[in-house]
C-alpha positions as CSV (number, residue, x, y, z in Angstrom):
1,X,96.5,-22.4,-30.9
2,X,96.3,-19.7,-28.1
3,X,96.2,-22.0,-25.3
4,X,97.3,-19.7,-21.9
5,X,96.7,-16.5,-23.0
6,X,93.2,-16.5,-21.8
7,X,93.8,-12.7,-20.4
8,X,94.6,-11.7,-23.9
9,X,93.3,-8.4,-24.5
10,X,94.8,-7.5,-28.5
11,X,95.1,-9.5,-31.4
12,X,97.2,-8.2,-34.3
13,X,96.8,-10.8,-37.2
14,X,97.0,-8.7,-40.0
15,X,99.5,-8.5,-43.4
16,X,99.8,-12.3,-42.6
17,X,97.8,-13.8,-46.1
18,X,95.7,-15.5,-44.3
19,X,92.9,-17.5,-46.7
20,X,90.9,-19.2,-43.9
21,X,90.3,-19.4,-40.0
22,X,89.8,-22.8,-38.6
23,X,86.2,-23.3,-36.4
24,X,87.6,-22.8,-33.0
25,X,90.6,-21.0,-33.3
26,X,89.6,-18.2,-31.2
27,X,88.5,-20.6,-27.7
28,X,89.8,-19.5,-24.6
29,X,90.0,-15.8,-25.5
30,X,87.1,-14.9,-23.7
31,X,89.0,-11.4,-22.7
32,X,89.7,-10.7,-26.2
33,X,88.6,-6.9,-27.1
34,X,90.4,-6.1,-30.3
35,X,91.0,-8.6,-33.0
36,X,92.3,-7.5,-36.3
37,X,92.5,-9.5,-39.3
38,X,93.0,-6.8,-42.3
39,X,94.8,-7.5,-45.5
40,X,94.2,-10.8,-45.6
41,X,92.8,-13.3,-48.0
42,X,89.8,-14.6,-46.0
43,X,86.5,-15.3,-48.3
44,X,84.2,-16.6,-45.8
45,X,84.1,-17.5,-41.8
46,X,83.1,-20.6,-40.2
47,X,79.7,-20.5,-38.3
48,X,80.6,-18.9,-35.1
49,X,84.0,-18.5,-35.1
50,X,83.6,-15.0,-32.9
51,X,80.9,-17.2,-30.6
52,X,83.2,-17.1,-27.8
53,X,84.5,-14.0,-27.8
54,X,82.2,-11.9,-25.3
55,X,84.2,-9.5,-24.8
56,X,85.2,-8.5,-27.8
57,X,84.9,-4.7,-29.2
58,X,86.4,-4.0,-32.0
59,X,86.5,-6.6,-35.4
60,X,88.7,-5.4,-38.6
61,X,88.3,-7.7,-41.6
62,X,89.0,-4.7,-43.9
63,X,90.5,-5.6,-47.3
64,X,90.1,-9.1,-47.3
65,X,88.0,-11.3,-49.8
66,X,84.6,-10.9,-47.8
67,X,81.1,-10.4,-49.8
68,X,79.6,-9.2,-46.7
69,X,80.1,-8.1,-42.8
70,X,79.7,-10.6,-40.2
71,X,76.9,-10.8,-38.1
72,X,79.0,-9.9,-35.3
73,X,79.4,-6.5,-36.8
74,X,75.8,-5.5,-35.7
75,X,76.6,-5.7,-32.2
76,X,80.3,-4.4,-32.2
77,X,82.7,-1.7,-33.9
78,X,83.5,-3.7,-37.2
79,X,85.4,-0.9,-40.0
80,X,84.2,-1.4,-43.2
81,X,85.0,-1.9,-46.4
């Protein structure tokens, strides 16, 4: 879905209704830093759909249909509720 924007630094994905992520989706953004997915309708995650993203710094999943925060969350800047 993102193929060539491996330098990719921002991801805005918010306000979009979003209900699920597809495993993989987030491959090739290893430069990824910011990712924002608020005001969505996401109930769950697959299994290490933020694996790849070593780089990554900031995760907002605010307002969306979560029962808990990520794992990811303990390592990383992840607002919540």
């Amino acid at each position: 879905m993102f193929d060539g924007l491996g330098a990719l630094q921002s991801l805005k994905l918010s306000f979009n209704q979003l209900a699920a992520l597809a495993s993989g989706v987030f491959d090739g953004l290893g430069a990824l830093q910011s990712l924002e997915l608020y005001l969505n309708q996401l109930a769950t995650l697959p299994p290490g759909v933020f694996a790849g993203l070593g780089e990554l710094r900031l995760l907002d999943l605010r307002r969306n249909r979560l029962s808990g925060r990520p794992a990811i969350c303990s390592r990383i800047r992840c607002p919540w509720p």
